[in-house]
MARVEX-236487 format. One record per residue (C-alpha): residue number from 1; residue in three letters; x, y, z. Coordinates in pm, whole numbers, plus 50000, padded with zeros to 5 digits. Example, Ala and Ser with C-alpha at 12.3 -4.5 7.8 and 13.67 -1.06 7.14 Angstrom:
BEGIN
<rec><nr>1</nr><rest>ALA</rest><px>51230</px><py>49550</py><pz>50780</pz></rec>
<rec><nr>2</nr><rest>SER</rest><px>51367</px><py>49894</py><pz>50714</pz></rec>
***
This chain:
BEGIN
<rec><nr>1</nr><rest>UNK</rest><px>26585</px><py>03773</py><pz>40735</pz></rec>
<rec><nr>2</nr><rest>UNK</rest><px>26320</px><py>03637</py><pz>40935</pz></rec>
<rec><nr>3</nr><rest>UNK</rest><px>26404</px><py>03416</py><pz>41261</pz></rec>
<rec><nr>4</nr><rest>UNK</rest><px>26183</px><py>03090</py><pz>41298</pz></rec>
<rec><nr>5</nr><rest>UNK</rest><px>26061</px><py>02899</py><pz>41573</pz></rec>
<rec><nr>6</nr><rest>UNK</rest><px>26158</px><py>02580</py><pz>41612</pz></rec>
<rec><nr>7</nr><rest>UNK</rest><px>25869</px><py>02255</py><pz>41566</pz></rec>
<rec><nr>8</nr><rest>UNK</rest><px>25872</px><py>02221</py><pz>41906</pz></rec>
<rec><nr>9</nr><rest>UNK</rest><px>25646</px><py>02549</py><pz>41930</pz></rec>
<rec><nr>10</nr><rest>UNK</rest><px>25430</px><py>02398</py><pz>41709</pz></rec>
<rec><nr>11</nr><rest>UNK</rest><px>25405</px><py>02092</py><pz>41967</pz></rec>
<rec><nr>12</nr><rest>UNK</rest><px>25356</px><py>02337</py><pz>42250</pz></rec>
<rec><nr>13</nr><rest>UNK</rest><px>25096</px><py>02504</py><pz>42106</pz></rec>
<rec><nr>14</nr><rest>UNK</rest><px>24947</px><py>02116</py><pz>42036</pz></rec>
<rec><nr>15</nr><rest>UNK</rest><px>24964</px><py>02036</py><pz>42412</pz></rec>
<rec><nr>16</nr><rest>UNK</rest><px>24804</px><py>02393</py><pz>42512</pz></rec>
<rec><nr>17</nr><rest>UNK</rest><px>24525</px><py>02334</py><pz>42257</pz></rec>
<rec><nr>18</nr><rest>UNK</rest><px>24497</px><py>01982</py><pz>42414</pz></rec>
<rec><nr>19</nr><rest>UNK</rest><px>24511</px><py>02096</py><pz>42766</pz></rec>
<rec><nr>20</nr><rest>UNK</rest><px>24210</px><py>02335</py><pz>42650</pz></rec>
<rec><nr>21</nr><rest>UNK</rest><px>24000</px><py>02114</py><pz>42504</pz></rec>
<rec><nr>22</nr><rest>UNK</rest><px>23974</px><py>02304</py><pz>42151</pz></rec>
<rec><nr>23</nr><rest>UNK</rest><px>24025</px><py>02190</py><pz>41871</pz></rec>
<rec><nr>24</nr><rest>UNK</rest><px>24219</px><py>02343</py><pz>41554</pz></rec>
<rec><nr>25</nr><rest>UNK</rest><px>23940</px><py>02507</py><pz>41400</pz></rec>
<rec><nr>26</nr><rest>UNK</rest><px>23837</px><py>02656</py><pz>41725</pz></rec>
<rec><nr>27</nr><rest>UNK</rest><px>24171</px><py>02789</py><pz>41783</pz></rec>
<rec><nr>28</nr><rest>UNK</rest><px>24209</px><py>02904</py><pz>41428</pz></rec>
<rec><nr>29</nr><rest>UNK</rest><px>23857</px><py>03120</py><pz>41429</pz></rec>
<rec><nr>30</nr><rest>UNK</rest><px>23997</px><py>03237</py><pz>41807</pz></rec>
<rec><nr>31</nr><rest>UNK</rest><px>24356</px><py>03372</py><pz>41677</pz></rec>
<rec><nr>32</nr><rest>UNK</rest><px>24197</px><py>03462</py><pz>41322</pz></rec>
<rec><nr>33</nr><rest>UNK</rest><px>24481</px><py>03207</py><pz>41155</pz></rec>
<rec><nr>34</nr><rest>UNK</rest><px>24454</px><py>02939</py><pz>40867</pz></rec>
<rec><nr>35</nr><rest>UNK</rest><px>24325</px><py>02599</py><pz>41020</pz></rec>
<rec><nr>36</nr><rest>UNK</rest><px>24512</px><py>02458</py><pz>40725</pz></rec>
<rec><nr>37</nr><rest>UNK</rest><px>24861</px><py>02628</py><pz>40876</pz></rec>
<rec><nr>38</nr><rest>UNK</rest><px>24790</px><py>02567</py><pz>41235</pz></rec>
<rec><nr>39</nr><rest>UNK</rest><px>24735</px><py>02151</py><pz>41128</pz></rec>
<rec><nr>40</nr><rest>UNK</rest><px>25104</px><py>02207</py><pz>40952</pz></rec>
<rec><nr>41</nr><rest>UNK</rest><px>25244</px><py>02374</py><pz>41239</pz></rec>
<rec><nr>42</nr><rest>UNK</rest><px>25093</px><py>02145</py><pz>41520</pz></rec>
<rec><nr>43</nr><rest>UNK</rest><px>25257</px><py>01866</py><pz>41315</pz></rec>
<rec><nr>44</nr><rest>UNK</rest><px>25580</px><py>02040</py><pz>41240</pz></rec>
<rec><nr>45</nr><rest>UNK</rest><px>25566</px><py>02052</py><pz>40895</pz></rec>
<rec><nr>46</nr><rest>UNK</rest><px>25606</px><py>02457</py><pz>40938</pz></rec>
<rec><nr>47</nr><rest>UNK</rest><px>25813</px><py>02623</py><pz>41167</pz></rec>
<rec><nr>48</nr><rest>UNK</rest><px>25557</px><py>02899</py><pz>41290</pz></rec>
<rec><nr>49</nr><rest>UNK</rest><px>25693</px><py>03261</py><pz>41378</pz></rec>
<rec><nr>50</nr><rest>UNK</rest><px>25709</px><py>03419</py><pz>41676</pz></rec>
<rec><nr>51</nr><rest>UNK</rest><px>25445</px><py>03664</py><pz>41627</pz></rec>
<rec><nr>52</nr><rest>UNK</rest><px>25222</px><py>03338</py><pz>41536</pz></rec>
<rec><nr>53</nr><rest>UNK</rest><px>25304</px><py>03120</py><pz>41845</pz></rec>
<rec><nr>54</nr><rest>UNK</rest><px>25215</px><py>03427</py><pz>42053</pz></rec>
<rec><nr>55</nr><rest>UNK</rest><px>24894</px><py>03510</py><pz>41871</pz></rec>
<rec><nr>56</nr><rest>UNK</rest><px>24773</px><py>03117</py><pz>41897</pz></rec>
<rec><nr>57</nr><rest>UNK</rest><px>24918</px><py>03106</py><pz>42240</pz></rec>
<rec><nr>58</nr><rest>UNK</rest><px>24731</px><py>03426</py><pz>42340</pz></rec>
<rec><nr>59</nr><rest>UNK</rest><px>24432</px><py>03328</py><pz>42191</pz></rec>
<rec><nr>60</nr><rest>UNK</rest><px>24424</px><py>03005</py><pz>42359</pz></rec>
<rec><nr>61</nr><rest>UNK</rest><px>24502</px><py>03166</py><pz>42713</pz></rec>
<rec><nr>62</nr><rest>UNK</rest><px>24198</px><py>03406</py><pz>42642</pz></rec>
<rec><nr>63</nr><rest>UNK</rest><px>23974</px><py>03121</py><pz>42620</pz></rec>
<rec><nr>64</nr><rest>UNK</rest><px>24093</px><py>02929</py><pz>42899</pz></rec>
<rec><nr>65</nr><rest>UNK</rest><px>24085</px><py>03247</py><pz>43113</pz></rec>
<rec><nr>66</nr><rest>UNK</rest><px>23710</px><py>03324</py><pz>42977</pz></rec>
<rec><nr>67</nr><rest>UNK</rest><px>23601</px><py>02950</py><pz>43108</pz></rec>
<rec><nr>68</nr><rest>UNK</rest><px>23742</px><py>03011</py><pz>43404</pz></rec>
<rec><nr>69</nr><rest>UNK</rest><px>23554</px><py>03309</py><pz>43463</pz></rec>
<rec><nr>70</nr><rest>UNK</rest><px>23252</px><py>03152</py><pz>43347</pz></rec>
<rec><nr>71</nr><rest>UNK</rest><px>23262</px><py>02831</py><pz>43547</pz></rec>
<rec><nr>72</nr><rest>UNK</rest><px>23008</px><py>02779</py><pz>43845</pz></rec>
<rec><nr>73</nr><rest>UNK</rest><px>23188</px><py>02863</py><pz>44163</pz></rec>
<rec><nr>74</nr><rest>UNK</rest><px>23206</px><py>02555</py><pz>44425</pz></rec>
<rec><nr>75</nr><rest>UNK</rest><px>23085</px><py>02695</py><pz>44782</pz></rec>
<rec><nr>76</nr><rest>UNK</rest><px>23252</px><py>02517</py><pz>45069</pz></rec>
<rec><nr>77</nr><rest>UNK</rest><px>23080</px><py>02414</py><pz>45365</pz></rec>
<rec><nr>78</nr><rest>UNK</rest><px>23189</px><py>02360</py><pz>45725</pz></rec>
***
C-alpha cells in the first residue's frame, strides 16, 4: 500500500514555485517530472507522493540556492 500526501503538498510546492519565480515547466525539466502531473498536483487534482514532493521540493531549493550563489554581491560602505 502506498501512503499519499495530502493536496496541501501540492499547494506547498505551488507557493515554493511561486516564491521562486519558476514556472511549472521549469520546475518539471529541474526535478525531471511530467509538467502535465506537476499542473494536477499544484491544483490538487493528484495527491503527489512523498518521494515526489521531495524531488520537486529539492529541485526547487537547488535553484533558489544556485541564484543565490550567482547573484551580484552588494558592498557596503561607511
Amino acid at each position: 500500500m502506498t501512503t499519499h500526501t495530502s493536496t496541501s503538498g501540492g499547494l506547498a510546492l505551488k507557493l515554493l514555485r511561486s516564491e521562486a519565480g519558476l514556472t511549472q515547466g521549469e520546475v518539471a525539466t529541474l526535478a525531471s517530472v511530467a509538467p502535465a502531473y506537476l499542473s494536477k498536483v499544484e491544483r490538487g487534482s493528484h495527491a503527489p507522493s512523498p518521494a515526489f514532493v521531495a524531488k520537486v521540493a529539492g529541485a526547487i531549493a537547488g535553484r533558489m540556492a544556485a541564484d543565490a550563489v550567482a547573484a551580484p554581491r552588494l558592498r557596503l560602505t561607511a
